[in-house]
C-alpha positions as CSV (number, residue, x, y, z in Angstrom):
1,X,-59.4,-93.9,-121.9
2,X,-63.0,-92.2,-120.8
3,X,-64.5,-95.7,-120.2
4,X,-61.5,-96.7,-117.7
5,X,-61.7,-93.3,-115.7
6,X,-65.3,-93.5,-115.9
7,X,-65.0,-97.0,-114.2
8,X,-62.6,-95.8,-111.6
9,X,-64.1,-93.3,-110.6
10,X,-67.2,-95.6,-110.3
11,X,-64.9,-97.7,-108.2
12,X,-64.2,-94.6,-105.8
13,X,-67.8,-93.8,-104.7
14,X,-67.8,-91.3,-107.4
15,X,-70.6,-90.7,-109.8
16,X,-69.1,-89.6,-113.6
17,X,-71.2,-87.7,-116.0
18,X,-69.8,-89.2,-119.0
19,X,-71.5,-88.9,-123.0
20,X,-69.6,-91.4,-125.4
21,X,-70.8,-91.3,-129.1
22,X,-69.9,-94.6,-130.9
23,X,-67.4,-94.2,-133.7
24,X,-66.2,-90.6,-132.6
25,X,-63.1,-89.5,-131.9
26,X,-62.1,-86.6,-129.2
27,X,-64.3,-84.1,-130.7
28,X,-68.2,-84.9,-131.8
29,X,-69.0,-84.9,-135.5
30,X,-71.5,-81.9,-136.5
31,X,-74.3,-84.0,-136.1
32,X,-73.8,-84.5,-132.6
33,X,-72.1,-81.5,-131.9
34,X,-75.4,-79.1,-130.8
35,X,-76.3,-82.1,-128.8
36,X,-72.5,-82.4,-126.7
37,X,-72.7,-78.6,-126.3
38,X,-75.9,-79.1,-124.7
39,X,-75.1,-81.7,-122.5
40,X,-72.0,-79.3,-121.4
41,X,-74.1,-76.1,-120.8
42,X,-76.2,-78.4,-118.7
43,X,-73.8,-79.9,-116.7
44,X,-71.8,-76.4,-116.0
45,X,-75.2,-74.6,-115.0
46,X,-75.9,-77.7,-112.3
47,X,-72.2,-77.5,-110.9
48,X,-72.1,-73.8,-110.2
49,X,-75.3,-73.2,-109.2
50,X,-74.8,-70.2,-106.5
């Protein structure tokens, strides 16, 4: 489903943020989990940004 919202959102002007990890489900293996968190704290410090 991320790749469709991802795509419509595209659609709308809009410009996603959006990490997909081939052969993973909802959550990130531990492999790639450190990484995902990463990519998280990063986007949540840009967005609220006083």
């Amino acid at each position: 489903m991320t790749p469709n919202l991802a795509a419509n959102l595209r659609d709308a002007g809009r410009d996603p943020e959006v990490h997909i990890y081939a052969g993973q489900l909802h959550m990130p293996d531990p492999e790639t989990w450190n990484e995902d968190l990463g990519l998280l704290l990063d986007f949540f410090r840009r967005a609220l940004q006083a």
